[in-house]
LUMDORO-928239 format. One record per residue (C-alpha): residue number from 0; residue in one letter; x, y, z. Coordinates in steps of 0.001 Angstrom, whole numbers, plus 500000, padded with zeros to 6 digits. Example, Ala and Ser with C-alpha at 12.3 -4.5 7.8 and 13.67 -1.06 7.14 Angstrom:
BEGIN
{0 A {512300 495500 507800}}
{1 S {513670 498940 507140}}
This chain:
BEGIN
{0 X {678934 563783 846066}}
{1 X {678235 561056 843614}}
{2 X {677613 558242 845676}}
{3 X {673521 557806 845601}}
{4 X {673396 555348 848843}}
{5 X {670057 555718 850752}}
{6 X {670490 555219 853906}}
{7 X {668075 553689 856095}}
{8 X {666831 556625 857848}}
{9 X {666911 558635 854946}}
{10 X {663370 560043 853941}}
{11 X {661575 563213 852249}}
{12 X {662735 565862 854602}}
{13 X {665614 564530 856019}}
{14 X {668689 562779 854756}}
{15 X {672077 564437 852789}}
{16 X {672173 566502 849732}}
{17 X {674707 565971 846671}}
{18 X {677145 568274 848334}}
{19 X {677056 566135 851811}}
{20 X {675075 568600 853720}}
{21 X {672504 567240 856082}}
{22 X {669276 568907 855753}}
{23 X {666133 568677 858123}}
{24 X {662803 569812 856648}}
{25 X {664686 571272 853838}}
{26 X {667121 573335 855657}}
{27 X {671163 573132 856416}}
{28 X {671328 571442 859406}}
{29 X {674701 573385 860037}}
{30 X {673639 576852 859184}}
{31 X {670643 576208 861329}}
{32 X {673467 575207 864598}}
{33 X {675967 577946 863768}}
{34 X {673270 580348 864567}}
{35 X {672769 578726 867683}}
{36 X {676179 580023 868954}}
{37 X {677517 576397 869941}}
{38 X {674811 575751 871889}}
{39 X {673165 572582 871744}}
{40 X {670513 572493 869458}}
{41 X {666438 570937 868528}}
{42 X {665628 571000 865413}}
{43 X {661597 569853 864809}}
{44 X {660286 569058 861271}}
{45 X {656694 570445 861625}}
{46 X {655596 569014 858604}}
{47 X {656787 565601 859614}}
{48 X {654981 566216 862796}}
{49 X {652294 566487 860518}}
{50 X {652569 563775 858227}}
{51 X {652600 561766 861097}}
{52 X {649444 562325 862466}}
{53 X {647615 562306 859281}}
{54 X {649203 558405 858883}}
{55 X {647258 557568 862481}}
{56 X {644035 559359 861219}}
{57 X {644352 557065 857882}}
{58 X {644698 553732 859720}}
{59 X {642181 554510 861951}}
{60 X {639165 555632 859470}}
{61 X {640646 552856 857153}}
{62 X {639554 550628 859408}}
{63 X {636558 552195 860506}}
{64 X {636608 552905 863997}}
{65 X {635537 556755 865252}}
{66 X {638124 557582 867069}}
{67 X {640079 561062 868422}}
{68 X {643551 561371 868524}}
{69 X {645516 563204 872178}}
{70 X {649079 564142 871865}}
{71 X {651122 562769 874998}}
{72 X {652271 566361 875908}}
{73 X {655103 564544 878019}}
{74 X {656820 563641 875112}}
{75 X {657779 567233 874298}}
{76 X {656289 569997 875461}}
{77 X {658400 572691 873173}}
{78 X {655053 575277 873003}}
{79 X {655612 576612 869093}}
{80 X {654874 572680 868007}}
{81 X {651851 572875 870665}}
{82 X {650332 575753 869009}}
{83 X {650846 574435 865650}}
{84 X {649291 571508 866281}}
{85 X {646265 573724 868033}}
{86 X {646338 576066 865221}}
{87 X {645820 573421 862513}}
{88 X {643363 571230 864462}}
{89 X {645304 567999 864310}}
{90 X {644684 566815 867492}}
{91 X {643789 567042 871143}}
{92 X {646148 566791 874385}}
{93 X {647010 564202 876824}}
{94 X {648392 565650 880072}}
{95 X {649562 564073 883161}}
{96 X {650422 567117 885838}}
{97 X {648565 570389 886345}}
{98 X {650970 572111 884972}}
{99 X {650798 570444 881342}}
{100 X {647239 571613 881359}}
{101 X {648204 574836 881907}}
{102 X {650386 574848 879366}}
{103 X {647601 573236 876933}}
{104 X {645420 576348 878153}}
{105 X {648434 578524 877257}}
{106 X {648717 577130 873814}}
{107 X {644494 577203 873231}}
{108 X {643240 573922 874102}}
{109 X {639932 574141 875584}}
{110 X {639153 571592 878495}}
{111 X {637194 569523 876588}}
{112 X {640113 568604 874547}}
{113 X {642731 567505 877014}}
{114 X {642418 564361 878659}}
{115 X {643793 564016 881936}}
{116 X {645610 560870 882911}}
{117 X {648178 560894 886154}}
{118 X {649287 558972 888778}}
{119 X {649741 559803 892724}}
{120 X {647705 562793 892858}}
{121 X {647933 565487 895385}}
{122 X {644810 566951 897143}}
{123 X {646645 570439 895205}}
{124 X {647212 568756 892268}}
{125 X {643294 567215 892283}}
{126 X {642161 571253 893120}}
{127 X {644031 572296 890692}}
{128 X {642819 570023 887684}}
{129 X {638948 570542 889181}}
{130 X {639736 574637 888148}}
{131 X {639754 573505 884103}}
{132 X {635895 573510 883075}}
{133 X {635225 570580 880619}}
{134 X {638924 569032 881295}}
{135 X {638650 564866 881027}}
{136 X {639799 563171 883924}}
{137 X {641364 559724 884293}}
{138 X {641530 558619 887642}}
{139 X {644086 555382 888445}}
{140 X {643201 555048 891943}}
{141 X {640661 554257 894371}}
{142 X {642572 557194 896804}}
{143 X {641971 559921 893630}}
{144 X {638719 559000 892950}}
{145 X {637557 559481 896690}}
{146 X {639256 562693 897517}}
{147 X {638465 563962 893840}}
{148 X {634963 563772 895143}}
{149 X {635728 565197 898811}}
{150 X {637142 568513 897464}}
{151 X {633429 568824 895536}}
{152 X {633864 567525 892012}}
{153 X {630675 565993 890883}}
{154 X {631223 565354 886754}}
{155 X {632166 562405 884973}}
{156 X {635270 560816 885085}}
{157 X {637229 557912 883228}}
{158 X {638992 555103 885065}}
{159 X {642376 553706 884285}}
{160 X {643242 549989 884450}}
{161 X {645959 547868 884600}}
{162 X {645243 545241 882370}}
{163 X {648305 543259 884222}}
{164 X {650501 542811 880916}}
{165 X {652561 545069 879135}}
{166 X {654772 545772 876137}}
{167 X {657528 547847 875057}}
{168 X {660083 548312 872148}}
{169 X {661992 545130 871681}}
{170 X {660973 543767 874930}}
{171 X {662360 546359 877042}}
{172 X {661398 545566 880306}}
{173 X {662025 549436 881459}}
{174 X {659277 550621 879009}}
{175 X {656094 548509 880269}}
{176 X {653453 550314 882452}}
{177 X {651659 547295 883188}}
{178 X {652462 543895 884441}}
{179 X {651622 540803 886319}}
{180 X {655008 539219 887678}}
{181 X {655813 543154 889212}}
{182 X {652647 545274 889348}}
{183 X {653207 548544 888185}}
{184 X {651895 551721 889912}}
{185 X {649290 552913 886744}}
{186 X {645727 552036 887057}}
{187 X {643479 549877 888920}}
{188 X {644175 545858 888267}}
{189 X {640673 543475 887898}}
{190 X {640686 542451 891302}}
{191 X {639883 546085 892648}}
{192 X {637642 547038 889258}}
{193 X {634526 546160 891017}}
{194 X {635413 548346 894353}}
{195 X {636125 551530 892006}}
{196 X {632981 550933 889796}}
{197 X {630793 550982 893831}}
{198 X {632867 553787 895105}}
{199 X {631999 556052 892321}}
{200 X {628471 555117 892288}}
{201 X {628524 555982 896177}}
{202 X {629733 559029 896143}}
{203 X {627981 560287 892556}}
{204 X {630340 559996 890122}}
{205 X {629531 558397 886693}}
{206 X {632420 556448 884804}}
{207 X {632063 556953 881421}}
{208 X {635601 556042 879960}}
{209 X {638100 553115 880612}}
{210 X {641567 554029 879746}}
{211 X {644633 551905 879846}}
{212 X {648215 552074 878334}}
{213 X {650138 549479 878534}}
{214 X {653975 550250 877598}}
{215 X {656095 552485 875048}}
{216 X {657742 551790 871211}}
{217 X {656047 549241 870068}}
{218 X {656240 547650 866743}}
{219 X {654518 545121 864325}}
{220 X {656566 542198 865429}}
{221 X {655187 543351 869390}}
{222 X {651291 543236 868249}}
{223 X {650572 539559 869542}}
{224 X {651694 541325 872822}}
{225 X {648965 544350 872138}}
{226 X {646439 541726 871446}}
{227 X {647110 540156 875127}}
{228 X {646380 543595 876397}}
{229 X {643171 544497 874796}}
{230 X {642596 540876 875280}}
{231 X {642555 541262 879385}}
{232 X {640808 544807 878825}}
{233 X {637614 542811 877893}}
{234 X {637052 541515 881507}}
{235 X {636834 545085 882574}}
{236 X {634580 546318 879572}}
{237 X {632091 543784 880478}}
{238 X {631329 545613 883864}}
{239 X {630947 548739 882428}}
{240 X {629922 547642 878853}}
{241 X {628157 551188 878259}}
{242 X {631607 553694 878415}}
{243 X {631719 556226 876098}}
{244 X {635074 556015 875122}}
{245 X {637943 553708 875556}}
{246 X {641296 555116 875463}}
{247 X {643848 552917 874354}}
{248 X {646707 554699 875690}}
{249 X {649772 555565 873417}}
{250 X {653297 553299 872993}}
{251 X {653317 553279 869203}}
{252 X {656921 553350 868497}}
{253 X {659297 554128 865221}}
{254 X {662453 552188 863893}}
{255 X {665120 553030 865863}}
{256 X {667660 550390 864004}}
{257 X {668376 549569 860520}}
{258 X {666730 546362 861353}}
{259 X {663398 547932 862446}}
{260 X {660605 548060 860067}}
{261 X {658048 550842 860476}}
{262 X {654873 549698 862883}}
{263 X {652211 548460 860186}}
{264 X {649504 550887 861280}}
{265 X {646871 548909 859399}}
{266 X {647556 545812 860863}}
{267 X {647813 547461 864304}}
{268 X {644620 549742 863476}}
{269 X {642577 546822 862065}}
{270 X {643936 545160 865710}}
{271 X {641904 547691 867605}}
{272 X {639171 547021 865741}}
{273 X {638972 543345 866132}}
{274 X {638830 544153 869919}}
{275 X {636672 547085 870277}}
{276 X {635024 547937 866813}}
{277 X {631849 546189 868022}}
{278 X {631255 548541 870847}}
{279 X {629589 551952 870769}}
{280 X {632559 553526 872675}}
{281 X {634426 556428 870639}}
{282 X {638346 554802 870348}}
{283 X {640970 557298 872003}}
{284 X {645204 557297 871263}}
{285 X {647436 559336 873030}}
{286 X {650702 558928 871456}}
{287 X {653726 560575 871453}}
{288 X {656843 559151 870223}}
{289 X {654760 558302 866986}}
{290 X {654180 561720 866446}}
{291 X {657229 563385 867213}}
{292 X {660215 561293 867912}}
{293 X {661357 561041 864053}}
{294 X {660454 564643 863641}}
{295 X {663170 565763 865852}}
{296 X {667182 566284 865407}}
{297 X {669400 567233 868504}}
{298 X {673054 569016 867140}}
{299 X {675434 568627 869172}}
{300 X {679162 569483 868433}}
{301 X {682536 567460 868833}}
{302 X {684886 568637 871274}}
{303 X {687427 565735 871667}}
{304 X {688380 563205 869989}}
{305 X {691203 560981 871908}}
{306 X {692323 557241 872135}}
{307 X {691872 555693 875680}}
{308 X {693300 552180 876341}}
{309 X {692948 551468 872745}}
{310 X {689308 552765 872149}}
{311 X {688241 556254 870178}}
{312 X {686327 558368 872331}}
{313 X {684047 561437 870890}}
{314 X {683447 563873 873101}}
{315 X {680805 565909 872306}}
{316 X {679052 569731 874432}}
{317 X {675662 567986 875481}}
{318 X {674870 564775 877751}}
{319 X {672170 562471 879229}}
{320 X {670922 565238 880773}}
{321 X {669462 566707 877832}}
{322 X {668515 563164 876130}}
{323 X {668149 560514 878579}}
{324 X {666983 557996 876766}}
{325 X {670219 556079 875678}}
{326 X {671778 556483 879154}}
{327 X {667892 555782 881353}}
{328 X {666017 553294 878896}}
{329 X {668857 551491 876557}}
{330 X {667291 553269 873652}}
{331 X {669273 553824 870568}}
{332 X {670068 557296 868930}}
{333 X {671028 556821 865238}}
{334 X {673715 559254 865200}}
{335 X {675294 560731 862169}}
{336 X {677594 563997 860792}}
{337 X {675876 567170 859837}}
{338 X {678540 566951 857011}}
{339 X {679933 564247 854882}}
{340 X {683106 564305 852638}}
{341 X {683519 562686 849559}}
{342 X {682345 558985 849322}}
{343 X {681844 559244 853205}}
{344 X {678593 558535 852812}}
{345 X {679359 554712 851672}}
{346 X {681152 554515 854778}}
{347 X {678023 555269 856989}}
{348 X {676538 552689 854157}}
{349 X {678463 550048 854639}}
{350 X {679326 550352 858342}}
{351 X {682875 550290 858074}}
{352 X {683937 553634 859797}}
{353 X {686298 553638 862512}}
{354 X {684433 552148 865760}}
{355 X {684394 555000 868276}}
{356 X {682359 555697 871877}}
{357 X {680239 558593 871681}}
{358 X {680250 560602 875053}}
{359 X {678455 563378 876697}}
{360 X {679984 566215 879025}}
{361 X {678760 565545 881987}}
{362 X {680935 563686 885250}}
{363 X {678851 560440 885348}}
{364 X {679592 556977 884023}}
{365 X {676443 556243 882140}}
{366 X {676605 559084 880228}}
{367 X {677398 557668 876694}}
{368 X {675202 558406 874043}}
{369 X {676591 555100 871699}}
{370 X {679749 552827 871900}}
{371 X {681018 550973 868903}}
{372 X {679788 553303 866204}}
{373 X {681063 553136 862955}}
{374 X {681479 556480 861779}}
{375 X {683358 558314 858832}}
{376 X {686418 560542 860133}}
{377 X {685536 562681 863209}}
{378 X {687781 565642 863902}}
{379 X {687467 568185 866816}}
{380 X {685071 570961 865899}}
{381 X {682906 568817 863781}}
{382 X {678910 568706 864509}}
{383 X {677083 565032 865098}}
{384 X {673110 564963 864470}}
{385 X {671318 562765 867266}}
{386 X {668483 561346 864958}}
{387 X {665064 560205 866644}}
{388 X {665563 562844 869389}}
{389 X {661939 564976 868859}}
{390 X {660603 562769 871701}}
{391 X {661544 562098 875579}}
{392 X {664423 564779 875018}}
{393 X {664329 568082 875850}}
{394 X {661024 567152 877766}}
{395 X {663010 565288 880231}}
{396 X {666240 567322 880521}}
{397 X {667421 568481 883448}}
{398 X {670618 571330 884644}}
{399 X {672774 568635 886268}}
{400 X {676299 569508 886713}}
{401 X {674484 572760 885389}}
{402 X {675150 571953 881719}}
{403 X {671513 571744 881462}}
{404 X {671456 574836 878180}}
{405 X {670634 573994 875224}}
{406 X {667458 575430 872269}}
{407 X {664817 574489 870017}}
{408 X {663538 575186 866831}}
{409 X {660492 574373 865070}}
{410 X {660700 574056 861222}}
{411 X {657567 574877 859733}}
């Protein structure tokens, strides 16, 4: 191909090659799906995994702050990228069900280096979590915190708040876990702060973490929203003005859209340390989608292409099932061939490919992955790379209409 456009997504380790071949961490996106056997396919770019982590590390030391770094396990949970990320010490795990700290265990975590943050806790789940020696605990409830201590726990614990404001990518409403208009279920609010702080001390726990986190994808143009957040937080760290660690939660998010621009980590790191740099407290991020989102490709192949009432429809062998987030949270997938033809690639460039409606396979209305897509010619048979997809994917699939297959790969 001799047309050099970059597109916007386009980056060491992933973008098209001179012969129109998509690659991901180096390698042929299509050799890697016709080994799959037409099933639907995760591809994850370890070394972008990778990269990504080391960026949080550099923003954070940049501006000074001692800090540790816990992977939101719920953002994929695919257990070769857990053991990598065990293997080559890059960070710790944030879990939020007994069973993701099993699977930490499984992968080599030790206790002390998941932190455990959930909400509407079980007296099994609360037994179950007590079994981990050295495991952090969160608790976001007066209810946990009492029957944590009925069923014999006597350690330390960390308390999550609900700072009653929240954020999310572009303002999206469905992505805040905190609020003041419609309280949200995470955390304790101010007003009950006081009342958890006495019943611990009652019943001989000792708080020595707050942890809060406030909503999911944010980006530089959202940090006046952050600094609302860790503005509130301050009322709570003045009653317990001794924690050893604050945990900031996660919610860092990645362009999704041509017309995002990456977060600024230094702004947002030199943020958290306008807010809590003066305190002795070690500074704790959980994130996810930062670390894994962009890492990740889902291939999924084109069975049907058709007009309806005047509108191209793209029908492709996966659905919302097994990538929820265009269908459940309004989030965009950039989605693109695994192969271009000659001077295709301007088309993608330029936006001016036929319109079309990319749809999944399963019998429910929402499930559309993208309408009004330009794209270059589609024909039947043809494979379509879901960009972005490395978090809140497979992690959240399910086997509805039992078309729930699909497999995953880890690039290293």
């Amino acid at each position: 191909m001799s047309n050099n456009n970059v597109l916007w997504w386009e980056r060491d380790g992933l973008g098209y090659d001179g012969d129109g071949r998509l690659l991901v961490a180096g390698r042929d996106v299509a050799t890697l799906a016709r080994a799959s056997g037409g099933i639907p396919l995760y591809l994850y770019d370890g070394a972008r995994v990778e990269g990504n982590i080391a960026r949080l590390r550099n923003a954070l030391s940049n501006a000074q702050l001692r800090h540790r770094l816990f992977y939101a396990m719920k953002s994929n949970r695919f257990m070769p990228l857990l053991s990598m990320m065990k293997s080559r010490g890059l960070c710790g795990i944030d879990a939020c069900s007994p069973r993701e700290v099993v699977r930490a265990r499984q992968c080599g975590f030790e206790g002390s280096e998941i932190s455990f943050t959930a909400t509407s806790l079980s007296n099994d789940d609360l037994r179950a979590i007590t079994c981990h020696q050295g495991l952090i605990i969160n608790c976001d409830s007066l209810s946990s915190i009492r029957r944590l201590a009925a069923l014999g726990y006597c350690g330390r614990i960390g308390i999550r708040i609900n700072p009653g404001t929240g954020i999310g990518y572009s303002d999206n409403d469905r992505l805040r876990y905190a609020g003041a208009e419609k309280p949200t279920k995470f955390g304790i609010y101010l007003e009950e702060f006081p009342a958890a702080l006495e019943l611990a001390k009652e019943i001989g726990l000792e708080v020595n973490g707050l942890h809060f986190h406030a909503g999911c994808g944010f980006l530089t143009p959202q940090l006046d929203q952050l600094e609302r957040v860790f503005t509130r937080v301050q009322a709570f760290l003045a009653l317990v003005p001794n924690v050893e660690y604050i945990d900031i939660g996660g919610g860092l998010g990645i362009p999704l859209v041509e017309s995002d621009a990456p977060l600024d980590l230094e702004l947002w790191a030199a943020t958290v340390a306008r807010h809590f740099g003066n305190t002795e407290a070690e500074i704790w991020v959980e994130p996810g989608d930062y670390i894994g989102k962009d890492a990740g490709v889902l291939v999924l192949q084109v069975n049907t292409v058709e007009q309806k009432s005047g509108h191209t429809f793209v029908g492709v062998n996966g659905g919302f099932n097994i990538h929820i987030e265009p269908a459940f949270y309004d989030l965009p997938l950039e989605i693109v061939p695994v192969r271009l033809g000659p001077n295709q690639k301007s088309v993608l460039a330029s936006s001016s490919g036929t319109r079309v409606t990319v749809a999944g396979n399963i019998n429910e209305a929402l499930d559309i992955f993208a309408e009004d897509l330009p794209l270059p010619t589609i024909r039947e048979g043809d494979l379509l790379a879901l960009l972005n997809s490395g978090g809140y994917g497979s992690s959240m699939s399910s086997n509805h209409c039992m078309r729930g297959e699909y497999l995953e790969q880890l690039i290293i």
